[in-house]
C-alpha positions as CSV (number, residue, x, y, z in Angstrom):
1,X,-4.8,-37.0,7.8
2,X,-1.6,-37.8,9.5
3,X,1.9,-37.1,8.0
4,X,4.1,-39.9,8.3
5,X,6.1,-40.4,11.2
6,X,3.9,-38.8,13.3
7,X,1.0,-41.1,14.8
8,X,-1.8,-40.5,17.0
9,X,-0.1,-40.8,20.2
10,X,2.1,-38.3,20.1
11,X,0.6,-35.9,17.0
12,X,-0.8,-32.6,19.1
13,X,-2.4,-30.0,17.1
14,X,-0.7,-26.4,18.2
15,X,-2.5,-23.2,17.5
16,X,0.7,-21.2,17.4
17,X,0.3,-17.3,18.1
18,X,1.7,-16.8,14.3
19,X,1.3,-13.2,13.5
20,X,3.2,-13.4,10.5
21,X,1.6,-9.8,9.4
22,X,1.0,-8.1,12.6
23,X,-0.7,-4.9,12.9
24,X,0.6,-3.5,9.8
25,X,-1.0,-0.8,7.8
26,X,-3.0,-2.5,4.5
27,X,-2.5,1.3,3.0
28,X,0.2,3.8,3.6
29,X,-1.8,6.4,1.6
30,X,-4.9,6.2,3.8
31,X,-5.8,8.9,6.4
32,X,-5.0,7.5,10.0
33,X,-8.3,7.0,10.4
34,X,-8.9,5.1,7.1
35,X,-6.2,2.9,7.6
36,X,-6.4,-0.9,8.0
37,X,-4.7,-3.3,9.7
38,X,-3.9,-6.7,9.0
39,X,-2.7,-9.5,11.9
40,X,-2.3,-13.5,10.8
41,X,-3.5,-16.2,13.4
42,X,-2.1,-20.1,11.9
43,X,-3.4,-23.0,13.4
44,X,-0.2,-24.8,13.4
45,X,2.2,-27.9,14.6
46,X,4.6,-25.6,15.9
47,X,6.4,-25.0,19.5
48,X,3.3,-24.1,21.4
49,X,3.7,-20.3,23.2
50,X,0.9,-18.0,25.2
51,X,0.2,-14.3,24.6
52,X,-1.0,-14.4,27.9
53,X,0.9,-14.1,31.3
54,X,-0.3,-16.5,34.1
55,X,1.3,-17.2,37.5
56,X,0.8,-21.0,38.4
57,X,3.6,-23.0,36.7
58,X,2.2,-26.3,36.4
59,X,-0.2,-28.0,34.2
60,X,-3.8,-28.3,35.5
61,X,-3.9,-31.5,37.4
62,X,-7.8,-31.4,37.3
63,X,-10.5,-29.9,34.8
64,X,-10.4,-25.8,35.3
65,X,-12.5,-25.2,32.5
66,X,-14.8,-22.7,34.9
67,X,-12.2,-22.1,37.7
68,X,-9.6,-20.5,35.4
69,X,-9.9,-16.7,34.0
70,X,-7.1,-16.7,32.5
71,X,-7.2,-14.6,29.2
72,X,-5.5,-12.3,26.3
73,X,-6.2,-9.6,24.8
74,X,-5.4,-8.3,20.9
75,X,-6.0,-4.6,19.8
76,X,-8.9,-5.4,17.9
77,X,-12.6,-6.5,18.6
78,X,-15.8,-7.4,16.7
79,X,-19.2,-4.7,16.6
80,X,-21.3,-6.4,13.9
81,X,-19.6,-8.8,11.0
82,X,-21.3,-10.6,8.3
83,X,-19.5,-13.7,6.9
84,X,-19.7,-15.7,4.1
85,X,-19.3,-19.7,3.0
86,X,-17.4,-21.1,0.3
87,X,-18.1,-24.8,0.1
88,X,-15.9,-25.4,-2.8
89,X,-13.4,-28.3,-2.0
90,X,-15.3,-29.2,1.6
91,X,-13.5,-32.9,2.1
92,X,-16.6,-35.1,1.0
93,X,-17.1,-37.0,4.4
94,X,-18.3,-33.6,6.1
95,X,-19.6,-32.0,2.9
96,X,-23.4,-31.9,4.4
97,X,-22.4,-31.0,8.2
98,X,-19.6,-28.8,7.4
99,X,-21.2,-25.1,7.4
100,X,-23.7,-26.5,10.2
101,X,-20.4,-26.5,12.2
102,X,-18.9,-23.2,11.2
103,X,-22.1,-21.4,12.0
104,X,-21.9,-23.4,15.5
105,X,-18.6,-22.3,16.2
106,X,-19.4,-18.5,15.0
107,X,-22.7,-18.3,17.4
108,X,-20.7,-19.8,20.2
109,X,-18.6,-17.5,19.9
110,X,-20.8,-14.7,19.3
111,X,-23.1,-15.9,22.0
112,X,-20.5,-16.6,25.0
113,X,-22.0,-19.7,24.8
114,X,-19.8,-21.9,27.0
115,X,-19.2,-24.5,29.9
116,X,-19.9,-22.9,33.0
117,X,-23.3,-21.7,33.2
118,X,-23.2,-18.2,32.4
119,X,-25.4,-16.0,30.7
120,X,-24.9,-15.2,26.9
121,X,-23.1,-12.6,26.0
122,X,-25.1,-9.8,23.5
123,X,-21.8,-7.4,22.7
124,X,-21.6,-8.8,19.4
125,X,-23.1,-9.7,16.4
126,X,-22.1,-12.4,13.5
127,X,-24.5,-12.7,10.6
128,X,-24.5,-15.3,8.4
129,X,-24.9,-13.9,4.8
130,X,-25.0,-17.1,2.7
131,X,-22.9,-19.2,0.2
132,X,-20.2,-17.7,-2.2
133,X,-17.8,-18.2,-4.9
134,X,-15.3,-15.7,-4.0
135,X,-12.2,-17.4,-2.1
136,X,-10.8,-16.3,1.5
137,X,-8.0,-14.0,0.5
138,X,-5.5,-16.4,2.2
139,X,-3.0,-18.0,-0.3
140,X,-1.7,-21.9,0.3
141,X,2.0,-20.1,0.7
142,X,0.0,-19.1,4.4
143,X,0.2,-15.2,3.6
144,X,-2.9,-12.3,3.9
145,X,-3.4,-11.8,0.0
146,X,-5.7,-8.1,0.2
147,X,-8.7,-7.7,1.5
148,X,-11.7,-7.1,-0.9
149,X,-14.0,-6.3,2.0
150,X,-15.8,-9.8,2.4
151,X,-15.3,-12.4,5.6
152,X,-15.0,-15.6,3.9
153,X,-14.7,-18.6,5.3
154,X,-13.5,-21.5,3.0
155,X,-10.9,-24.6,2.5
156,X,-8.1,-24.8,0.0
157,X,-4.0,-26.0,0.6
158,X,-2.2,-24.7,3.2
159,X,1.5,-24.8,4.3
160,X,2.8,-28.2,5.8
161,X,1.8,-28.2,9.5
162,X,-1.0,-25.4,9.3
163,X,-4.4,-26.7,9.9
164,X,-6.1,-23.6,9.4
165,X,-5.3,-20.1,8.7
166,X,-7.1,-16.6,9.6
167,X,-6.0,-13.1,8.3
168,X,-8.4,-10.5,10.3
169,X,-8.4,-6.8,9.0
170,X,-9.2,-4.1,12.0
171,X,-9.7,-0.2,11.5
172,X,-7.8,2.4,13.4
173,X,-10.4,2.1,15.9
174,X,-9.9,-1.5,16.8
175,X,-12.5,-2.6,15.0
176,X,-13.0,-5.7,12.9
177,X,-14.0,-4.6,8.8
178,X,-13.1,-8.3,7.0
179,X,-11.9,-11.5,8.7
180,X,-11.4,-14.6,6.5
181,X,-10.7,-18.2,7.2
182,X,-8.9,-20.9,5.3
183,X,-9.3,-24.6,6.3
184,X,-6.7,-26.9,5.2
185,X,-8.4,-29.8,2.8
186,X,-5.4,-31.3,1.7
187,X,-3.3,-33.1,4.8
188,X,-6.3,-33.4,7.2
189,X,-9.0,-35.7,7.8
190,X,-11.9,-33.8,9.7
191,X,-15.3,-34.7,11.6
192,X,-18.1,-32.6,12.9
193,X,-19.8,-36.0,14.9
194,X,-16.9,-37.6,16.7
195,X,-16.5,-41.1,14.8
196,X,-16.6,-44.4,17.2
197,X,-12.4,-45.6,17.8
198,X,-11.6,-41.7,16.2
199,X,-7.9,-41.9,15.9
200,X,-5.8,-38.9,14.1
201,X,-9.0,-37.1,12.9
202,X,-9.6,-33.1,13.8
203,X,-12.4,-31.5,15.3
204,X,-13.8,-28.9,12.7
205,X,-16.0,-27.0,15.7
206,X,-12.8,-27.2,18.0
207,X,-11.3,-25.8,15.2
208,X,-13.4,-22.9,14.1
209,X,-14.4,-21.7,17.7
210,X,-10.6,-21.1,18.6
211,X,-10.3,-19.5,15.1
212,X,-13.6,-17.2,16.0
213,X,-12.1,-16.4,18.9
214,X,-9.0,-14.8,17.0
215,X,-11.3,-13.2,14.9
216,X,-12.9,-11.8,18.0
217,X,-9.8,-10.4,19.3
218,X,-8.6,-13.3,21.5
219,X,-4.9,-14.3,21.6
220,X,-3.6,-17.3,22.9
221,X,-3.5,-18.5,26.7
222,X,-0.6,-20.7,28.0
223,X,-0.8,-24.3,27.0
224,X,0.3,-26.2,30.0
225,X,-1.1,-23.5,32.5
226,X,-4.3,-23.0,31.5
227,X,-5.0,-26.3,29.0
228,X,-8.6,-26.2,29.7
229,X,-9.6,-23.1,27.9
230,X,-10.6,-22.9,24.2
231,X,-7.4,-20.2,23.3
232,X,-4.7,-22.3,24.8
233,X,-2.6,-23.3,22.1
234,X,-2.7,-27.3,21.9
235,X,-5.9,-29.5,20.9
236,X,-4.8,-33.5,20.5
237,X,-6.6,-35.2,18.1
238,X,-10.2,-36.5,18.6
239,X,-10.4,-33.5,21.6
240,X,-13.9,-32.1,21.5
241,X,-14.0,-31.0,25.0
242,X,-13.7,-27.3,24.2
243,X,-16.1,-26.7,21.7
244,X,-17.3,-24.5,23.8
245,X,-16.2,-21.7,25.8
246,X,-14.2,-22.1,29.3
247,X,-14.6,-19.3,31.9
248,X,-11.1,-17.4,30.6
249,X,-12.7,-17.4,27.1
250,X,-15.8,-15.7,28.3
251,X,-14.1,-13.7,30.6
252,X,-11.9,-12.2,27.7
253,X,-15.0,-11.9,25.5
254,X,-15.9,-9.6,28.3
255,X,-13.2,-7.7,28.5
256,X,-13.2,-7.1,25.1
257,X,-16.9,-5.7,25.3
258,X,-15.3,-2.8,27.3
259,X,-12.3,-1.4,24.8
């Protein structure tokens, strides 16, 4: 799972704000109404950076995982989205616990289930619609390859660094038509139950919530400043502590409710 030189000490997963296809058009012939839109969220080891703006200016000295609201905002959101599970090349350690992850981290999300007591959220809906063969249109170059309609979730080769990848396709509206996920199986080692002495090994619900979130229409909070909440950028290895949601995260799912 680890590249060489870097060891477990010092190796911090960054979920760099990548929008390496933001917000352009899928179809230049479409109406403005029919058009699409296509943004890029990578799960990276990049230089860590927050969409959002926050005032303090030093890292959390104690656990703010309910005390901090920080949140931000993308031009899309979620109504109802079915998605789909491509099992093909699941790393075989996790190959019977993998989906039961996935669809953990998508009701989380969908739910507002999180740490700090409050009620579940009901402003969306995430279906599961079963197993498939077709692949998340996601290529191993890290690129949005079309979209044929389908929110796929699946694992395949992805560029060096990138731990997972998510291409989300929105409507003029601001709504969410196809979202697909690609979960690197190649450079990684991954766990759903954190092992006993877990050293350089990635959380796959960590993982998938944060991506959720993106999908949901969450961008990334600031690292240092708000490092308890599921959208900051940064999640060291072995970290399960936000699986689920911190009160920023729920606030934003909020928020989002009301575009």
């Amino acid at each position: 799972m680890r590249r060489n030189g870097i060891t477990a000490l010092i190796a911090t997963v960054v979920a760099a704000s990548a929008v390496v296809v933001a917000e352009l058009p899928v179809s230049v012939t479409a109406t403005p109404a029919e058009q699409l839109y296509v943004v890029a969220e990578a799960f990276t080891f990049d230089e860590p950076a927050g969409d959002a703006n926050t005032s303090a200016a030093t890292a959390a000295a104690a656990d703010t995982s309910c005390s901090d609201g920080t949140y931000a905002l993308k031009s899309w959101k979620v109504g109802t989205l079915t998605w789909l599970y491509n099992g093909a090349g699941v790393p075989a350690t996790i190959a019977s616990t993998a989906l039961g992850a996935i669809t953990t981290s998508t009701n989380t999300v969908a739910k507002g289930t999180n740490r700090c007591g409050q009620a579940n959220l009901t402003t969306s809906t995430y279906t599961y619609g079963g197993t498939t063969t077709v692949k998340p249109q996601v290529s191993s170059t890290g690129t949005c390859t079309g979209n044929d309609g389908k929110s796929v979730t699946g694992w395949g080769a992805l560029p060096t660094k990138v731990l997972a990848y998510t291409c989300t396709f929105y409507n003029a509206r601001g709504v969410v038509v196809a979202s697909d996920t690609l979960i690197d199986n190649v450079a990684y080692t991954w766990f759903t139950t954190k092992p006993a002495n877990c050293s350089g090994q990635y959380d796959l619900e960590t993982t998938l919530t944060h991506e959720r979130l993106h999908t949901a229409g969450l961008g990334h909070v600031d690292q240092a400043k708000n490092a308890a909440q599921t959208m900051t950028p940064a999640s060291s290895p072995c970290d399960t502590s936000r699986r689920l949601l911190g009160a920023g995260d729920y606030a934003g799912l909020k928020a989002l409710a009301t575009k």
